[in-house]
C-alpha positions in Angstrom: 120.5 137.8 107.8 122.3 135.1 109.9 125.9 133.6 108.8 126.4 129.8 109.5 130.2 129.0 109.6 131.2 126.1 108.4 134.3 123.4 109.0 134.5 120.8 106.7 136.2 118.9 104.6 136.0 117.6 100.7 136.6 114.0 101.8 134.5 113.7 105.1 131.1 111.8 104.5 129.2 113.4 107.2 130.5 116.8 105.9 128.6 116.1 102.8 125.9 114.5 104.4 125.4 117.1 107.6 125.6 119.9 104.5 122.8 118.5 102.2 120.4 118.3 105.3 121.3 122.1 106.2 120.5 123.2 102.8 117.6 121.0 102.7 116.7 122.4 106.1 117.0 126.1 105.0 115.0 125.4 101.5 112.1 123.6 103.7 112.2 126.6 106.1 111.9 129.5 103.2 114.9 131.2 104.8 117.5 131.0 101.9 117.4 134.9 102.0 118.1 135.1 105.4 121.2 132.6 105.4 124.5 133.4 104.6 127.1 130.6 104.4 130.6 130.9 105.4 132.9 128.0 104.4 135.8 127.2 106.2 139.0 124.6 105.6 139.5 121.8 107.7 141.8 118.7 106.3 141.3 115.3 108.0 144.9 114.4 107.4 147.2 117.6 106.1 149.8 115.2 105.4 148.0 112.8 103.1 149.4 112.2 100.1 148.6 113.7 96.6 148.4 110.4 95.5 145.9 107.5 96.3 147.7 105.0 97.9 145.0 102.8 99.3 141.3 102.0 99.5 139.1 103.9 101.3 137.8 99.8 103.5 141.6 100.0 104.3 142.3 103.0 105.2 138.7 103.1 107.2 139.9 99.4 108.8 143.2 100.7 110.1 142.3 104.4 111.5 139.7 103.0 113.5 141.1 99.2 113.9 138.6 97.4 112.3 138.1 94.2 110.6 138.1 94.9 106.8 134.6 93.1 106.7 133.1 95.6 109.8 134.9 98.5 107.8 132.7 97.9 104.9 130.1 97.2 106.6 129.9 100.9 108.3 130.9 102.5 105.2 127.7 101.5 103.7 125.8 102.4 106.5 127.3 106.1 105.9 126.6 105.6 102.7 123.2 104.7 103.1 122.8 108.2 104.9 123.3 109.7 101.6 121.0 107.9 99.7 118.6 108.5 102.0 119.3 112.4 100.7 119.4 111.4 97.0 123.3 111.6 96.5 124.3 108.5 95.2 126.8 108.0 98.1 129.9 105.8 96.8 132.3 105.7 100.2 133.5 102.5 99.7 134.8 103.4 95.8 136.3 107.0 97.1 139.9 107.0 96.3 141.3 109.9 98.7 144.0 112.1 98.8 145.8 115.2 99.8 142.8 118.3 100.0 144.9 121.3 100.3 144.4 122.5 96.9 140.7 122.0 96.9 140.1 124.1 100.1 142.5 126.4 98.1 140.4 126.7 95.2 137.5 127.6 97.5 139.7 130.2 98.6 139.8 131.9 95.2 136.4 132.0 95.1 135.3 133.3 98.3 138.2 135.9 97.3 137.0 136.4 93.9 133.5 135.1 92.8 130.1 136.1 93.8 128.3 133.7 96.8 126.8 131.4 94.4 129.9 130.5 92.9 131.0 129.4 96.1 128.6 127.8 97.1 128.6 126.0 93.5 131.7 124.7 93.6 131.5 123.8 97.2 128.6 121.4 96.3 131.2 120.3 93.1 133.7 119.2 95.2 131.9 117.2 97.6 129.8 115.6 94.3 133.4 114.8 92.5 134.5 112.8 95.5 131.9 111.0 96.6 129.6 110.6 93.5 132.0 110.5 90.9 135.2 109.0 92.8 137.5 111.6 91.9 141.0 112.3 93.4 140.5 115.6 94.5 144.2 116.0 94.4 144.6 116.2 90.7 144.6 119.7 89.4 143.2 118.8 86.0 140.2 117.2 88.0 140.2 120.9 90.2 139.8 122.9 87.3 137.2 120.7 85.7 134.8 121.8 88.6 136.3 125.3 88.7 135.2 125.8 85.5 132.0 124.0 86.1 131.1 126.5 88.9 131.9 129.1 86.7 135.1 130.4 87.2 138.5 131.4 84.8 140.2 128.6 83.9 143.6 130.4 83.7 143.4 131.9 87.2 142.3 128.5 88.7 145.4 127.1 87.1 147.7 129.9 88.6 146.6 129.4 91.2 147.1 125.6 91.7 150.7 125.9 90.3 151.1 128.3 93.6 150.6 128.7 97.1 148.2 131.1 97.1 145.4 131.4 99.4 148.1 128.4 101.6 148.1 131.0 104.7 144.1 131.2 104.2 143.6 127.5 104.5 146.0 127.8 107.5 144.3 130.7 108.6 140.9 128.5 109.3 142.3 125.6 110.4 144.7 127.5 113.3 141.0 129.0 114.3 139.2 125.4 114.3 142.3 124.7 116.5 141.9 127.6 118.9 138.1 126.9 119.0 138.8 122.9 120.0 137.5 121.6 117.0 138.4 117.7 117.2 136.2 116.6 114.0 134.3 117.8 111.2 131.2 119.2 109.9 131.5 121.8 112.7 129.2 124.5 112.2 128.7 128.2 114.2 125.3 129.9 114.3 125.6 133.4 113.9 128.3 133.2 116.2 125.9 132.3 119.0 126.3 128.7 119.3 128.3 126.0 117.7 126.9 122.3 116.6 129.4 119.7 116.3 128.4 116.8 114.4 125.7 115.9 111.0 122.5 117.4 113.0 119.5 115.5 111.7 117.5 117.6 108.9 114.8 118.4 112.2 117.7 119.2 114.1 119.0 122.1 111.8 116.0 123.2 111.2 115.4 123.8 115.0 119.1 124.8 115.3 118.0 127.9 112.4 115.2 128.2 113.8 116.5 129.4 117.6 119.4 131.0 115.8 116.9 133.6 113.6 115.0 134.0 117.3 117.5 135.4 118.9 118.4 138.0 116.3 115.0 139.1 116.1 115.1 139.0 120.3 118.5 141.1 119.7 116.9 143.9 117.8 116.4 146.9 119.3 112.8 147.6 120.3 110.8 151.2 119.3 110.0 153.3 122.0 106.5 153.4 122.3 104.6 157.2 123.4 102.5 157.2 126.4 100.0 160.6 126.2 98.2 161.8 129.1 96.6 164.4 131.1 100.2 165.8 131.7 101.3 165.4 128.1 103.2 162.5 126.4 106.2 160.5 127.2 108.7 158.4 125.6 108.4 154.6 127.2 
């Protein structure tokens, strides 16, 4: 078994699209028994509001000082990326806000759900956002894909009317910090080597590929017996 850990974020297009090609990787590779996930939070902007306040061509336009004609025109190049996947990628229509509570909610179920659950509502969250245009900052939409995933309706909204599993989210993101993470998807093999970046679907299937190699390298070899005239021997 090999962990991949994972930084991303809800509202990060190549998150999405760099996450479908892993999985897609791991299913082509027949290694979905050997590979454990390990989600961890990362927010874009921690201080973005919990309300949508403008367009995601704006927004794209003024972070990285674009016309709003070139804006859209590389939003639907991303989006053509996950199309390519069989999402049907709507960047431009995103309306994005604060993600604390979503990487919260993922929290609660690493804390108390079983891995597919996670994993579930990991693949919700991403889908509500950029499929169904969602504001991931509104609790009622939260504990639609909660319950979606499977989980208790009543904890989920505890939960969101806290601050639980706050320090957790903090937790990963001080850690991203301490590793010099400057962007997002940013994924760890096993602990061996890290991959910054939306890898190709080749790409992480080599990058699993090297990873399950040098476990099996790792492993401790049997001593082999060598008999002879004088009697056997360990080698």
């Amino acid at each position: 078994m090999i962990t991949l850990t994972i930084w991303s974020d809800f509202a990060c297009p190549y998150c999405y699209i760099g996450e479908t090609r892993l999985e897609k990787a791991i299913e082509e590779l027949g290694v979905k028994e050997d590979v454990h996930i390990d989600y961890r939070a990362y927010e874009l902007n921690p201080e973005a509001s919990k309300e949508v306040v403008s367009s995601t061509p704006e927004r794209f336009a003024e972070k990285y000082r674009l016309s709003l004609d070139d804006a859209e025109a590389q939003i639907d190049q991303i989006s053509a990326l996950g199309r390519e996947l069989g999402i049907d990628f709507k960047y431009a229509t995103t309306r994005y806000s604060n993600t604390r509570d979503a990487h919260r909610l993922m929290k609660l179920a690493e804390a108390k759900y079983d891995y597919a659950t996670v994993k579930r509502l990991n693949e919700l969250l991403f889908k509500a956002y950029f499929v169904e245009n969602l504001v991931l900052a509104d609790h009622l939409v939260l504990v639609s894909k909660a319950v979606e995933a499977g989980m208790n309706d009543e904890e989920v909204k505890a939960v969101l009317t806290s601050e639980k599993y706050d320090d957790e989210v903090r937790f990963d993101e001080r850690e991203a910090m301490m590793r010099g993470v400057r962007g997002v998807p940013y994924i760890v093999f096993n602990g061996d080597f890290a991959v910054p970046g939306a890898l190709s679907l080749d790409g992480f299937k080599s990058a699993i590929e090297r990873t399950l190699r040098n476990v099996k390298d790792s492993q401790p070899k049997e001593r082999a017996h060598q008999c002879g005239p004088d009697g056997c021997k360990l080698m």
